[in-house]
PyMOL Python script that loads the backbone (N, CA, C, O; Angstrom):
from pymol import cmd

cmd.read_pdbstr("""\
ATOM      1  N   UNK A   1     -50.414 -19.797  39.076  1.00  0.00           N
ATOM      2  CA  UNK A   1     -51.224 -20.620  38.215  1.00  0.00           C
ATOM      3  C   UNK A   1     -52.067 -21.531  39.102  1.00  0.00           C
ATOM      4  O   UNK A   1     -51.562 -22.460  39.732  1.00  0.00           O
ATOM      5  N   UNK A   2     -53.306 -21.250  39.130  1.00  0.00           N
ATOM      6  CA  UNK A   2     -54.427 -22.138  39.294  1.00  0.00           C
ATOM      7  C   UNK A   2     -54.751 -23.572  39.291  1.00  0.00           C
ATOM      8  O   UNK A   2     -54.267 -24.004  38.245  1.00  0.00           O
ATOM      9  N   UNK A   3     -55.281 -24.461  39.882  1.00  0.00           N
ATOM     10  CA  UNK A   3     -55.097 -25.712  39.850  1.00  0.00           C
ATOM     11  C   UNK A   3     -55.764 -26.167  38.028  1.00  0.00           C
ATOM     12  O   UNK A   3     -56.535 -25.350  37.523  1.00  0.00           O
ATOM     13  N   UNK A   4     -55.507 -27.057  37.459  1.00  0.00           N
ATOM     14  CA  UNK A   4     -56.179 -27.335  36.503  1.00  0.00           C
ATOM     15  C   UNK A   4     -57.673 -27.666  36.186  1.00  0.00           C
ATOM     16  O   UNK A   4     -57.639 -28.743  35.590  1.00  0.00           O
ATOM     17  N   UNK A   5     -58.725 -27.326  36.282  1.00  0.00           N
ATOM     18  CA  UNK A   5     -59.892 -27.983  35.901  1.00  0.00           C
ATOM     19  C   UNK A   5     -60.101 -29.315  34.619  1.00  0.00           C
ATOM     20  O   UNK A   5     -59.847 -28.993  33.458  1.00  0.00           O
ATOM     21  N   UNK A   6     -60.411 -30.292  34.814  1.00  0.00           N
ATOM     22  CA  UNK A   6     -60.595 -31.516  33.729  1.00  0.00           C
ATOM     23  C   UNK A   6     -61.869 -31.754  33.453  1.00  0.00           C
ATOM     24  O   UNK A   6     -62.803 -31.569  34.233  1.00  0.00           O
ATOM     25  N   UNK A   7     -61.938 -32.153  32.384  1.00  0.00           N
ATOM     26  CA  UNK A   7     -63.595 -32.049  32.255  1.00  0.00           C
ATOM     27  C   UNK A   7     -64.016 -33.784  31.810  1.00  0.00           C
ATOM     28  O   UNK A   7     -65.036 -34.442  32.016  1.00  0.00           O
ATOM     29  N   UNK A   8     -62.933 -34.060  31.238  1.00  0.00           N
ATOM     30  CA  UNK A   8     -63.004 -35.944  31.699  1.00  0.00           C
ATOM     31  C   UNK A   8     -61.733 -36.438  32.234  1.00  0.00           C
ATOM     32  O   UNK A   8     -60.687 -35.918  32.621  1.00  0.00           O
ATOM     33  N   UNK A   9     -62.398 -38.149  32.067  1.00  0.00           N
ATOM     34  CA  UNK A   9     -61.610 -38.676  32.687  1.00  0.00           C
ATOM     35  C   UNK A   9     -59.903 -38.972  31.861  1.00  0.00           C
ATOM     36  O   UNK A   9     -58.854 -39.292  32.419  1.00  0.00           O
ATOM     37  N   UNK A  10     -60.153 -38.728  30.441  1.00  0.00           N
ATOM     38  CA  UNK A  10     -59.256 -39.156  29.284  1.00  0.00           C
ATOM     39  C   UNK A  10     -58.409 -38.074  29.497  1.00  0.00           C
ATOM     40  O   UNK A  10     -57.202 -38.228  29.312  1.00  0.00           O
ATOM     41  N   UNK A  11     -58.990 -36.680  29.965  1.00  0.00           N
ATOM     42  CA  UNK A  11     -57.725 -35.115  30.358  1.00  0.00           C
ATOM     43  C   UNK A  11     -56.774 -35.847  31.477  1.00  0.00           C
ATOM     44  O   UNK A  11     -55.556 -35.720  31.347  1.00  0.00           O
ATOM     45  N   UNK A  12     -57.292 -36.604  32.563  1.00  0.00           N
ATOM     46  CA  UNK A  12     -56.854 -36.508  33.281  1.00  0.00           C
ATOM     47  C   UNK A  12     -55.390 -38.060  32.963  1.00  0.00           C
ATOM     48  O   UNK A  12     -54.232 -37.998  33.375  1.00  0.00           O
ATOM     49  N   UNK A  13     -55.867 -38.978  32.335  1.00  0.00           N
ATOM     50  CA  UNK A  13     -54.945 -40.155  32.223  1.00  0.00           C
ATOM     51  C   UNK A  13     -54.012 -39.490  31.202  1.00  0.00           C
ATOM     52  O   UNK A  13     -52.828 -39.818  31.283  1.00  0.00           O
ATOM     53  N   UNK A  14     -54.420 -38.457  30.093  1.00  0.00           N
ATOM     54  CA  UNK A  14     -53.300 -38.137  29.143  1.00  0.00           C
ATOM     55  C   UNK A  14     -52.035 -36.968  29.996  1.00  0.00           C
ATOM     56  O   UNK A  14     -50.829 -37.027  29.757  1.00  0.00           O
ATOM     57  N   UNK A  15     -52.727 -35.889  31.071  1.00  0.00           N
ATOM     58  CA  UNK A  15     -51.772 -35.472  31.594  1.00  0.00           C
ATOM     59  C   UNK A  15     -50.654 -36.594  33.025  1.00  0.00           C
ATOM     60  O   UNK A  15     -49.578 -36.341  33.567  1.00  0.00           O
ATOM     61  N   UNK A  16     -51.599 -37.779  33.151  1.00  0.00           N
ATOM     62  CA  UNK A  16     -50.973 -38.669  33.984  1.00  0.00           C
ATOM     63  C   UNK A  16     -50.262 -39.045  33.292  1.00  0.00           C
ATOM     64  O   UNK A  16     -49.170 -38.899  33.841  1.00  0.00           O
ATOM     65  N   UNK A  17     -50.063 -39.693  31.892  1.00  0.00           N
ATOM     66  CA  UNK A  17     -49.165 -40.412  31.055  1.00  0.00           C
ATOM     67  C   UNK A  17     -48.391 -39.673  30.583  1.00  0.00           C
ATOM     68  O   UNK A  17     -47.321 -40.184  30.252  1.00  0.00           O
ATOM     69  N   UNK A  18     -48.555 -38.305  30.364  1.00  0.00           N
ATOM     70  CA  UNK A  18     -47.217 -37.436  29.818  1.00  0.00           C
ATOM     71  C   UNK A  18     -46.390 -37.018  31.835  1.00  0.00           C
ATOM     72  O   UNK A  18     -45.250 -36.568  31.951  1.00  0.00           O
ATOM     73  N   UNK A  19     -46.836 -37.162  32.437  1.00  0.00           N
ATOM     74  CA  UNK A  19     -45.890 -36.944  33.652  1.00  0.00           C
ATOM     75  C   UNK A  19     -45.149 -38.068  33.686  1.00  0.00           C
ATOM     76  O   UNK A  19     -43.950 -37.915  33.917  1.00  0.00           O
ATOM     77  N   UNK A  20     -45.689 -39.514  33.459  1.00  0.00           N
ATOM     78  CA  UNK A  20     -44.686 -40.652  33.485  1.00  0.00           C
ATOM     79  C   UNK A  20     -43.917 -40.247  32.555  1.00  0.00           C
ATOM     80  O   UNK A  20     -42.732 -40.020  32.804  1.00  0.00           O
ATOM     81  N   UNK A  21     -44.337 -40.110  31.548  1.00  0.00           N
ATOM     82  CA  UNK A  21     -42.742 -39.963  30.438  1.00  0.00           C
ATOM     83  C   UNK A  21     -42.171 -38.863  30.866  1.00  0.00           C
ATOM     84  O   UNK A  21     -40.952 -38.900  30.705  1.00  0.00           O
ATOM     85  N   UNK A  22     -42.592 -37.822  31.385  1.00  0.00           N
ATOM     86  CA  UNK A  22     -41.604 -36.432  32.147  1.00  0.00           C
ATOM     87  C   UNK A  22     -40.210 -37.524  32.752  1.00  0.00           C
ATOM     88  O   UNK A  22     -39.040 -37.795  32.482  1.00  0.00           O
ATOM     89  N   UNK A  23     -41.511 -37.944  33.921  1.00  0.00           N
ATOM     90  CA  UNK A  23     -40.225 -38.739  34.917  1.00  0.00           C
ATOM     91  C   UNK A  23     -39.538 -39.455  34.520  1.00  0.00           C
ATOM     92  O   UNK A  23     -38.397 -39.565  34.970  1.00  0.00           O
ATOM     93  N   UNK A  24     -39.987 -40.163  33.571  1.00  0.00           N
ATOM     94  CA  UNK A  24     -38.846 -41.784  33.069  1.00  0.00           C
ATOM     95  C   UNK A  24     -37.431 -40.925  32.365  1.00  0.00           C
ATOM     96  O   UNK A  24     -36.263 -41.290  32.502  1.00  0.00           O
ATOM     97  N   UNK A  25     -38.017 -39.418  31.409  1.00  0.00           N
ATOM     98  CA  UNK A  25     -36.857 -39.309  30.773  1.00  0.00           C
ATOM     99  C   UNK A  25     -35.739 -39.197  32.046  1.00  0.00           C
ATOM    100  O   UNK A  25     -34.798 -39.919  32.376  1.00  0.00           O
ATOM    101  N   UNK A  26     -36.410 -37.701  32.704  1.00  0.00           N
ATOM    102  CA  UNK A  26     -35.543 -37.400  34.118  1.00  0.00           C
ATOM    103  C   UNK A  26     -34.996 -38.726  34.904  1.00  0.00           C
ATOM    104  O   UNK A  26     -34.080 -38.479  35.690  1.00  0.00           O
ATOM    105  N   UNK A  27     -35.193 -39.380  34.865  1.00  0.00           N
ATOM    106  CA  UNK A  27     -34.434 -40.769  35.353  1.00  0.00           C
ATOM    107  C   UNK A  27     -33.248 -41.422  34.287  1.00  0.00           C
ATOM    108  O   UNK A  27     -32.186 -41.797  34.783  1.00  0.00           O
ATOM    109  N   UNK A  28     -33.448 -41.530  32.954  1.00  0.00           N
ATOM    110  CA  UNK A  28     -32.870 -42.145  32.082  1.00  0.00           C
ATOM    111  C   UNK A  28     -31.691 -40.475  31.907  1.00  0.00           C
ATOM    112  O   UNK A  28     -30.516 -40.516  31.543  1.00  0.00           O
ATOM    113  N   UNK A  29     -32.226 -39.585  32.170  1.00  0.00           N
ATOM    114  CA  UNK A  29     -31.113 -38.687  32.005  1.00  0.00           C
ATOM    115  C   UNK A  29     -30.195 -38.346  33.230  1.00  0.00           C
ATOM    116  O   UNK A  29     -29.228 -37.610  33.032  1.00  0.00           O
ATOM    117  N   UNK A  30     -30.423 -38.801  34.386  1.00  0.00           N
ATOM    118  CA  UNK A  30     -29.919 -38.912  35.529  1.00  0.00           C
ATOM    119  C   UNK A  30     -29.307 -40.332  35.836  1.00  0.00           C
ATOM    120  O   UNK A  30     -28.521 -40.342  36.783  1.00  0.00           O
ATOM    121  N   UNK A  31     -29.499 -41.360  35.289  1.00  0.00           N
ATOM    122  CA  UNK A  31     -28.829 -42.666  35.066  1.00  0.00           C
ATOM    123  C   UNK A  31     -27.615 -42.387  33.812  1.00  0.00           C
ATOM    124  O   UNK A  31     -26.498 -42.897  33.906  1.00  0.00           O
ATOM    125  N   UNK A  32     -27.936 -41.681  32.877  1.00  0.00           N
ATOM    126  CA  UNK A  32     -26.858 -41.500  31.917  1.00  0.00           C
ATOM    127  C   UNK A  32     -25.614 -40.599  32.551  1.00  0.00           C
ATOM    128  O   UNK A  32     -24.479 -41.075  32.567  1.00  0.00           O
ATOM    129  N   UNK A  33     -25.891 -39.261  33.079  1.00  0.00           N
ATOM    130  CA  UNK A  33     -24.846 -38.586  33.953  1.00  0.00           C
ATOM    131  C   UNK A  33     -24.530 -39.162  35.216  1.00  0.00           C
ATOM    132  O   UNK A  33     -23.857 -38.482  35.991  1.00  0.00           O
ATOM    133  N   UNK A  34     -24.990 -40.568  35.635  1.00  0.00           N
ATOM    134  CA  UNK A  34     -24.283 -40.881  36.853  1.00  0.00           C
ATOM    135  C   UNK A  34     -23.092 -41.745  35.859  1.00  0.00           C
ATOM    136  O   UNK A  34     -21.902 -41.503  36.063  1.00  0.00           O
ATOM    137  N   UNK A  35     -23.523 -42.836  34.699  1.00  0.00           N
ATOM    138  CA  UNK A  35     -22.605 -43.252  34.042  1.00  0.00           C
ATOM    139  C   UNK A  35     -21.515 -42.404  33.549  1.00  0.00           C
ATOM    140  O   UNK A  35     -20.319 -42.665  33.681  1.00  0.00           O
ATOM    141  N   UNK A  36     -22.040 -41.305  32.935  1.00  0.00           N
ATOM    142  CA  UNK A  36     -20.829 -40.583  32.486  1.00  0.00           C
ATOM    143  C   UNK A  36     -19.500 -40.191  33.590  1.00  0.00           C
ATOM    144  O   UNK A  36     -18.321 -40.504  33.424  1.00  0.00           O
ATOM    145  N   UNK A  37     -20.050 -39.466  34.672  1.00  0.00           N
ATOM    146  CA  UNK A  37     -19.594 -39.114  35.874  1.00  0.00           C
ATOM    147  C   UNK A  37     -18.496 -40.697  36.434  1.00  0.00           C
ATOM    148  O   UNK A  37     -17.304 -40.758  36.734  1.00  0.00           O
ATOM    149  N   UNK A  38     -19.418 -41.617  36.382  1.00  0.00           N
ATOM    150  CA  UNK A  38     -18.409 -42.954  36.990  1.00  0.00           C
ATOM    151  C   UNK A  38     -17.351 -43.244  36.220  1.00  0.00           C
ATOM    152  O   UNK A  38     -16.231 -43.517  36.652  1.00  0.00           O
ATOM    153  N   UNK A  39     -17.809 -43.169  34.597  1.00  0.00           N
ATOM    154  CA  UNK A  39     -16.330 -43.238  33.802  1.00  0.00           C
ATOM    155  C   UNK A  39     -15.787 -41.768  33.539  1.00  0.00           C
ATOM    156  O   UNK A  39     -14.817 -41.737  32.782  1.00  0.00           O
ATOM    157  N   UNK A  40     -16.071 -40.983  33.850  1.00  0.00           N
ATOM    158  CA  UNK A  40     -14.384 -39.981  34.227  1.00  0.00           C
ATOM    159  C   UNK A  40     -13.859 -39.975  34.993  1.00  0.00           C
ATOM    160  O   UNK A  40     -12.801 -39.350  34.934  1.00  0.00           O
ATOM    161  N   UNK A  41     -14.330 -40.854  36.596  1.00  0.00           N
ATOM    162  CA  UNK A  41     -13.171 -40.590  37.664  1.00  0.00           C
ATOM    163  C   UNK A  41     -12.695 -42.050  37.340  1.00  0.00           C
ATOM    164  O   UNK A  41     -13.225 -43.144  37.528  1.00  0.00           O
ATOM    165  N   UNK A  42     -11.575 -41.690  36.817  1.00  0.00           N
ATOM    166  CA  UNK A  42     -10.730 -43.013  36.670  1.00  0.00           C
ATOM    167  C   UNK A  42      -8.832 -42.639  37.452  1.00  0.00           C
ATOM    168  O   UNK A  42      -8.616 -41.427  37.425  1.00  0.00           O
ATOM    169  N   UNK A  43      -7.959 -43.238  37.887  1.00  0.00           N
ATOM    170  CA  UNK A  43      -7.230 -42.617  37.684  1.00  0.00           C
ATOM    171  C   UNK A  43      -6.144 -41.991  37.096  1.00  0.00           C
ATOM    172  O   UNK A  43      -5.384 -41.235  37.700  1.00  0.00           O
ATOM    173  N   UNK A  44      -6.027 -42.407  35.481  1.00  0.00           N
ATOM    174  CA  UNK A  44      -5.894 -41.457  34.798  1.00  0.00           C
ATOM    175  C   UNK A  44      -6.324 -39.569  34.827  1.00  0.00           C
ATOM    176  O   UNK A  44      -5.691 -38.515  34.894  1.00  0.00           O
ATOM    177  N   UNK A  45      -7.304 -39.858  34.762  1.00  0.00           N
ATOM    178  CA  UNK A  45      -8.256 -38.735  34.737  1.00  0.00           C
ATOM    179  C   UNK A  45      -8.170 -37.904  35.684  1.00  0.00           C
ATOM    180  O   UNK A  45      -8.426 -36.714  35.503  1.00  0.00           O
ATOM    181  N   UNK A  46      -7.692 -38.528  37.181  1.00  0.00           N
ATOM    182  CA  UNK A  46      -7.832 -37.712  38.047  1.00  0.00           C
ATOM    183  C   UNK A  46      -6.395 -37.589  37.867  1.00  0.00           C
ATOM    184  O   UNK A  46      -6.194 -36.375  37.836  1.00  0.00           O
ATOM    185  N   UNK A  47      -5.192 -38.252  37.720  1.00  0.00           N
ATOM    186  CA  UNK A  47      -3.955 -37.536  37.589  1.00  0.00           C
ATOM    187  C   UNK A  47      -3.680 -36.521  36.658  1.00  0.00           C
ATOM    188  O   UNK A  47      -2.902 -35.580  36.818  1.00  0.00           O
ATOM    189  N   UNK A  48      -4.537 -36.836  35.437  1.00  0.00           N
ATOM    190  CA  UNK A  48      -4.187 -35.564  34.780  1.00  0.00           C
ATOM    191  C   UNK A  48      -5.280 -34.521  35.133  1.00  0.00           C
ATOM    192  O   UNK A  48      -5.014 -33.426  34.637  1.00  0.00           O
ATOM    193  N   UNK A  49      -6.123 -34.539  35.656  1.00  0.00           N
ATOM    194  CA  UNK A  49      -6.526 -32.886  35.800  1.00  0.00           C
ATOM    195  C   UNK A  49      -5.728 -32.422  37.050  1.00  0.00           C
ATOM    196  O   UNK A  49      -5.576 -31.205  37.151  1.00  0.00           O
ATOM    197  N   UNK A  50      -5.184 -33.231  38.037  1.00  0.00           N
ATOM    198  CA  UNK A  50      -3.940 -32.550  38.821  1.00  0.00           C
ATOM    199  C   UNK A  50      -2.721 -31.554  38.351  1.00  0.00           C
ATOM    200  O   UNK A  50      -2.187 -30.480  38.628  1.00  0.00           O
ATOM    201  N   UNK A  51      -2.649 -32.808  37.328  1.00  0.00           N
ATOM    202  CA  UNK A  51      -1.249 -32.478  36.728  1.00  0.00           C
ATOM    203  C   UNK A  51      -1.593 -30.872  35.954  1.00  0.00           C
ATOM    204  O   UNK A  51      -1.086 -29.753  36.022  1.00  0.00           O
ATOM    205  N   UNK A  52      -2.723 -31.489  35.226  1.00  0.00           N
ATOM    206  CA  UNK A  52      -3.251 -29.735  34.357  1.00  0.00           C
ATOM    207  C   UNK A  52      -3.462 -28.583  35.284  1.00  0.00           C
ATOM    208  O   UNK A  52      -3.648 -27.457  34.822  1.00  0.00           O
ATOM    209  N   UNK A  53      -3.446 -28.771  36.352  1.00  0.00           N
ATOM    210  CA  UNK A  53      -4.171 -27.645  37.486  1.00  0.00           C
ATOM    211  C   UNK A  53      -2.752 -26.896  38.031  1.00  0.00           C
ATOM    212  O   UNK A  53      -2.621 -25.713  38.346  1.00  0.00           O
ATOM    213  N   UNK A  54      -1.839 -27.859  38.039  1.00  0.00           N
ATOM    214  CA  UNK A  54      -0.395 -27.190  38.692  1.00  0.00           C
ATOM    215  C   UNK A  54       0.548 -26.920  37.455  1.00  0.00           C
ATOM    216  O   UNK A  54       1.727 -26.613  37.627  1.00  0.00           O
ATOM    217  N   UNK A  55      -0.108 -27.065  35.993  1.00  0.00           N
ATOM    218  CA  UNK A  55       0.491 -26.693  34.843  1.00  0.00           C
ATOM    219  C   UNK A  55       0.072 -25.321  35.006  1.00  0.00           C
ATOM    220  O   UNK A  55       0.934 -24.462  35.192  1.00  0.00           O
ATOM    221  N   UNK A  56      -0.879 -25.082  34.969  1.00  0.00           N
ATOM    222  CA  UNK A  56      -1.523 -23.796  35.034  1.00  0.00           C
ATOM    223  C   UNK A  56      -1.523 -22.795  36.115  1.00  0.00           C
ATOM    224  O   UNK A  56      -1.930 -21.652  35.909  1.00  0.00           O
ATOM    225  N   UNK A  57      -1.011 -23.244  37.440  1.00  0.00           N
ATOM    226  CA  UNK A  57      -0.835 -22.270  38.488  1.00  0.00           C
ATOM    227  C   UNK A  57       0.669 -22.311  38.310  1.00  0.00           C
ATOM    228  O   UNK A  57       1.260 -21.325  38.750  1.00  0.00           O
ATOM    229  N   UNK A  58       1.374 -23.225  37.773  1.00  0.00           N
ATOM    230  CA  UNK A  58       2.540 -22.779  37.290  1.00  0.00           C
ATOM    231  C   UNK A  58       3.109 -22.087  36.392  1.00  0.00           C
ATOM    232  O   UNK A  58       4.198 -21.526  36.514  1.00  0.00           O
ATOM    233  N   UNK A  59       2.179 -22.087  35.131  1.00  0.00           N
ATOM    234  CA  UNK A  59       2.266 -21.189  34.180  1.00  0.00           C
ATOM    235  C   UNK A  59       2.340 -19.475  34.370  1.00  0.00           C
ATOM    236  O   UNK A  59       3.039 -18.533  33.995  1.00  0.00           O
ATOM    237  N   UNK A  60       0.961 -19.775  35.330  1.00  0.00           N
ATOM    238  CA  UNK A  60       0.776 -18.180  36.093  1.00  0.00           C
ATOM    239  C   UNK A  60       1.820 -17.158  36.775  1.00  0.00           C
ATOM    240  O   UNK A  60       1.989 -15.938  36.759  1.00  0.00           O
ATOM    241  N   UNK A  61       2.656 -18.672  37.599  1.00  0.00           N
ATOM    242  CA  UNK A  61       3.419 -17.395  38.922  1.00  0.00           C
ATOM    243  C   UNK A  61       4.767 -17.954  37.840  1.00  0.00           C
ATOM    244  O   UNK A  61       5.917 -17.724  38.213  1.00  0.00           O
ATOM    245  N   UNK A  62       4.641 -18.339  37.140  1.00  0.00           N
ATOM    246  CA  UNK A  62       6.265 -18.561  36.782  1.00  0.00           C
ATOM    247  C   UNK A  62       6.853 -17.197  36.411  1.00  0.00           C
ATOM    248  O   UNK A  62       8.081 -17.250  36.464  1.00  0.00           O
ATOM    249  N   UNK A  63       6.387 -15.980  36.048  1.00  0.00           N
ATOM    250  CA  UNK A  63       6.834 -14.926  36.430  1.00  0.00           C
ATOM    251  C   UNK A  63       7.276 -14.205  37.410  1.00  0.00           C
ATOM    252  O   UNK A  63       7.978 -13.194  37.406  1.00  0.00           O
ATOM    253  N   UNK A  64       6.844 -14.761  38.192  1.00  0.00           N
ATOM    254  CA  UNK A  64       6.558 -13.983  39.910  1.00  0.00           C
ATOM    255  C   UNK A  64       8.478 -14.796  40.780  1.00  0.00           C
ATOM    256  O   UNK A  64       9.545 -14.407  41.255  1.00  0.00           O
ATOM    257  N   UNK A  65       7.605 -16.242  40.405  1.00  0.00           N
ATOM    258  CA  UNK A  65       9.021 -17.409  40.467  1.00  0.00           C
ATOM    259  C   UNK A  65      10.484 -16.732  40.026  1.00  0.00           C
ATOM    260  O   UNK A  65      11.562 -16.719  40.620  1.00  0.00           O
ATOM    261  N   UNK A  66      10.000 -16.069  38.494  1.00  0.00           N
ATOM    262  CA  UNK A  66      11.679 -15.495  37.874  1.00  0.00           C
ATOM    263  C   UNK A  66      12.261 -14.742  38.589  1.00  0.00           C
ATOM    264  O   UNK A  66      13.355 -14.941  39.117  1.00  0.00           O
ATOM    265  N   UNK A  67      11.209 -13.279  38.724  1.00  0.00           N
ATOM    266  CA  UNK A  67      11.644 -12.320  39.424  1.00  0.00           C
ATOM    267  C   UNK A  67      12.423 -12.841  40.839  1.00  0.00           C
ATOM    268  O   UNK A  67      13.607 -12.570  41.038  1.00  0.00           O
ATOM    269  N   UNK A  68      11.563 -13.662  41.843  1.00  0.00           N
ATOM    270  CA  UNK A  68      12.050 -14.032  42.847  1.00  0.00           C
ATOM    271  C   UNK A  68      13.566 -14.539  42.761  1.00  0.00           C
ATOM    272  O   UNK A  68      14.391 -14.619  43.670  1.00  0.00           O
ATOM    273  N   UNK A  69      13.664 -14.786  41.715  1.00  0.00           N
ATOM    274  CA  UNK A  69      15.364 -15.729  41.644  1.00  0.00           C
ATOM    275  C   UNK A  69      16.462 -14.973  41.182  1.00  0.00           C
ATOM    276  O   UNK A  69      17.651 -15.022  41.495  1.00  0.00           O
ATOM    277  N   UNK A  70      15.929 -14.359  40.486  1.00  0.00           N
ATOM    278  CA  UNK A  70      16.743 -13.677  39.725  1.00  0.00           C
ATOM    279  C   UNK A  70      17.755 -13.057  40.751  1.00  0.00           C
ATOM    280  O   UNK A  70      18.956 -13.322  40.694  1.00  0.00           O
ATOM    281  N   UNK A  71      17.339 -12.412  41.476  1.00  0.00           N
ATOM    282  CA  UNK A  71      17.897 -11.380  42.891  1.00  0.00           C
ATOM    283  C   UNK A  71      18.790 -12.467  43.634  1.00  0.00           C
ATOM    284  O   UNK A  71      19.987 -12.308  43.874  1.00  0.00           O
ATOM    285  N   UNK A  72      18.117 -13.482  43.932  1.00  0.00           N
ATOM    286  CA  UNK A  72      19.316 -14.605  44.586  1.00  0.00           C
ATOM    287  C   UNK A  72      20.964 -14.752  43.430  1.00  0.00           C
ATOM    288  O   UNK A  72      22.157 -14.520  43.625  1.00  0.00           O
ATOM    289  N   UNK A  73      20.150 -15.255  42.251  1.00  0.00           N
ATOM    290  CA  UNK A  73      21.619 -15.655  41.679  1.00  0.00           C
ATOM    291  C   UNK A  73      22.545 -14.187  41.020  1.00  0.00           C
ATOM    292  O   UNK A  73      23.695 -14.142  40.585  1.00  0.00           O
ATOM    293  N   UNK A  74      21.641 -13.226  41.147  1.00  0.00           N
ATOM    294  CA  UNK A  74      22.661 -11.850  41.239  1.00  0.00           C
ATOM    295  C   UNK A  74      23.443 -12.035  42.412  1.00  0.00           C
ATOM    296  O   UNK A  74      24.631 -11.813  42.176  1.00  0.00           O
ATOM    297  N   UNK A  75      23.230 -12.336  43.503  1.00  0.00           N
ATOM    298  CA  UNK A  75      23.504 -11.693  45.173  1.00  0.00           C
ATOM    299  C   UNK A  75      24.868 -13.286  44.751  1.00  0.00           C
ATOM    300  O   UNK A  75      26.030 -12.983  44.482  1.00  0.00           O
ATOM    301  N   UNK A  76      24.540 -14.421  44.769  1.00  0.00           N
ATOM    302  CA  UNK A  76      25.443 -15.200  44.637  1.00  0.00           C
ATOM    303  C   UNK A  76      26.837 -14.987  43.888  1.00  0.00           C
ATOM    304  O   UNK A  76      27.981 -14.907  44.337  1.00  0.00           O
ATOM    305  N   UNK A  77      26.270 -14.914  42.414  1.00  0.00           N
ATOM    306  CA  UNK A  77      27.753 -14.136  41.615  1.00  0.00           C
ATOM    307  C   UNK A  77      28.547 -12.856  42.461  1.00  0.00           C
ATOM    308  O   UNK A  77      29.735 -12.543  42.536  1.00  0.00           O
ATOM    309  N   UNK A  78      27.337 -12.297  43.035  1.00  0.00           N
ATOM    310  CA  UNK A  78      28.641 -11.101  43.630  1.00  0.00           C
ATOM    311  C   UNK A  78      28.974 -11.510  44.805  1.00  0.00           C
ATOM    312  O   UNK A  78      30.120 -11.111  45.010  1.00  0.00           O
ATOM    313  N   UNK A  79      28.585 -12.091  45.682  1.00  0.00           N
ATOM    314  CA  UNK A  79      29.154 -13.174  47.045  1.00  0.00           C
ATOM    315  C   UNK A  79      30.320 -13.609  46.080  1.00  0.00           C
ATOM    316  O   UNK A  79      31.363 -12.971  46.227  1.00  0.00           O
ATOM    317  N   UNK A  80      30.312 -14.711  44.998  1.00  0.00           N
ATOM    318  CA  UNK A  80      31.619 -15.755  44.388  1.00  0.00           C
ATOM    319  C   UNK A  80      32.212 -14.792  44.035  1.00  0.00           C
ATOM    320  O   UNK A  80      33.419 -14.935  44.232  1.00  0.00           O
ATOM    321  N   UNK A  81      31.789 -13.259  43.321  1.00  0.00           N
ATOM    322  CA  UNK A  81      33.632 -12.607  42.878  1.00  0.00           C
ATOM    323  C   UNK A  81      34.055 -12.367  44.052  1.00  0.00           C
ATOM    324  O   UNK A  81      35.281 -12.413  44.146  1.00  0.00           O
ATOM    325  N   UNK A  82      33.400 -12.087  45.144  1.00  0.00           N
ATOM    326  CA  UNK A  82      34.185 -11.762  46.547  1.00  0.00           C
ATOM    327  C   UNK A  82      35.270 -12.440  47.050  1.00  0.00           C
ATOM    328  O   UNK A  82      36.406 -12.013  47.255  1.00  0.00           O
ATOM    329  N   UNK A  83      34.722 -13.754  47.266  1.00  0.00           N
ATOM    330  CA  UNK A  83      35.297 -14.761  47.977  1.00  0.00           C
ATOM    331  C   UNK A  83      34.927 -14.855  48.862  1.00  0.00           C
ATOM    332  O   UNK A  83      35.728 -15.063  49.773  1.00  0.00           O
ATOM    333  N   UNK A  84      33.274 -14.752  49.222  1.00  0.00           N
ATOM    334  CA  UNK A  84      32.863 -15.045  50.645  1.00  0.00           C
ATOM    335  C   UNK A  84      32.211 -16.483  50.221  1.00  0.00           C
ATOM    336  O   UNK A  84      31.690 -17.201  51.074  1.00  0.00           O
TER     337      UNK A  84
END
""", "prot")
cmd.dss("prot")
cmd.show_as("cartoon", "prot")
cmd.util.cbc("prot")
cmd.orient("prot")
C-alpha cells in the first residue's frame, strides 16, 4: 500500500486525530492489563496456581505412582510371611 495522497489540510488533521485516539486507546488498554496483571500476582494466587499445577501432575502419574507400589507392598507381605 502506497503512501496516502491528501488533498487538504482538514484530510490530513482528521487522519492525525484518529491516530491520537488509535494511541490513547492502546495506552488505556495497556495501562488496564498492567493493572489487571499487578492484581493477580498476589500471594494467594501464586500459591494456588502451584498448588493447582502439582494437583494436576499428580492427578496424571497417580497411576504410574500405583503401579510403582503396588510391587513393593506385594514383595513386603511375602518378605513378612517369611520371616525375613
Amino acid at each position: 500500500m502506497g503512501p496516502k495522497k491528501y488533498s487538504s489540510y482538514a484530510e490530513i488533521e482528521r487522519d492525525l486525530e484518529i491516530l491520537k485516539l488509535e494511541k490513547d486507546i492502546n495506552y488505556q488498554k495497556l495501562v488496564l492489563s498492567f493493572q489487571k496483571t499487578k492484581e493477580s500476582i498476589t500471594p494467594q494466587n501464586i500459591a494456588g496456581g502451584i498448588i493447582s499445577s502439582y494437583r494436576d501432575y499428580l492427578s496424571k502419574s497417580y497411576p504410574k505412582i500405583i503401579q510403582g507400589i503396588i510391587p513393593l507392598i506385594i514383595n513386603w507381605f511375602i518378605n513378612k510371611k517369611r520371616g525375613s
